[in-house]
N, C-alpha and C positions, 0 to 999 in steps of 0.2 A: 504494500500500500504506500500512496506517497503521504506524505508529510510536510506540510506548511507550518513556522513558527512564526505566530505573530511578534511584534517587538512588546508587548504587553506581557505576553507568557515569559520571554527569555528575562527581560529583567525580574519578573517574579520568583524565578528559578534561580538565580543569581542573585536576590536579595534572602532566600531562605536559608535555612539552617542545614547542616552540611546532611543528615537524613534524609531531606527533602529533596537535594540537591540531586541524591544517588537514585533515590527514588522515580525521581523525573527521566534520568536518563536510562535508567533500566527499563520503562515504561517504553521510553521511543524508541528504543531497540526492539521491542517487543512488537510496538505498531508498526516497523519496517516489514518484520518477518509475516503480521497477519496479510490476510484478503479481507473482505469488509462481512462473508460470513461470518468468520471466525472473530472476529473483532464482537459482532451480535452478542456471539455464544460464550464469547470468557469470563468464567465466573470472576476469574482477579481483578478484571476490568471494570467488570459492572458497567457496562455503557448503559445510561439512561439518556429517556428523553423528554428535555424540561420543556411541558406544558405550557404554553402563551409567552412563551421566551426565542426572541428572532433577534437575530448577530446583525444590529443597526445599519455598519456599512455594505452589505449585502443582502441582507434581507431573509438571511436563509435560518432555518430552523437552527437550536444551541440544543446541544447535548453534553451530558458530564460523563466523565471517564476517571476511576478511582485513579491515583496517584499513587498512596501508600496512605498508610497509616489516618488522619484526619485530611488529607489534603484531597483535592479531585481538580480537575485541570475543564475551562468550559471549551468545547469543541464545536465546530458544524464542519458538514461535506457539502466538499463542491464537486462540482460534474469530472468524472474522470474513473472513481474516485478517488478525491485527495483529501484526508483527514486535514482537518485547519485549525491547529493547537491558539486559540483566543485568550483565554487566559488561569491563570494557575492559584488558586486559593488555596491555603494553607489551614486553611477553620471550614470543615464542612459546611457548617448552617451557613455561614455568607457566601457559596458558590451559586444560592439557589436565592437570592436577593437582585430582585429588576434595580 
């Protein structure tokens, strides 16, 4: 699968704490090797899809993808598919805040 990093994800990934840090890049190792079935199906991943939440400069639907530990990362696909890493929360509850 491809992968787009927004500049909002990388410096969030680079202002977190070094857990977070390892976390994040094991994850995109991980979204390299999937296909966007497999990505559905990983229970590690937990891919949801957040309900009345659309990624502003494109308009496309946001979806969250476990991280590790408290963290989840907001996501959407663009045509191809290309996963588009938006941005990186480190406190659950605030990833799912309009």
């Amino acid at each position: 699968m491809q992968v787009e990093i927004r500049p909002a994800f990388d410096e969030a990934v680079m202002a977190a704490e070094l857990p977070t840090r390892k976390a994040a890049a094991k994850m995109l190792q991980l979204l390299h090797a999937l296909d966007l079935p497999q990505l559905w199906g990983h229970p590690g991943l937990n891919f949801e899809k957040l309900h009345g939440m659309i990624e502003p400069s494109s308009g496309e639907q946001l979806y969250s993808l476990r991280v590790g530990g408290s963290a989840r990362t907001i996501v959407c696909l663009h045509q191809g598919p290309t996963l588009v890493l938006v941005t990186l929360h480190v406190q659950h509850d605030k990833a799912y805040r309009k």
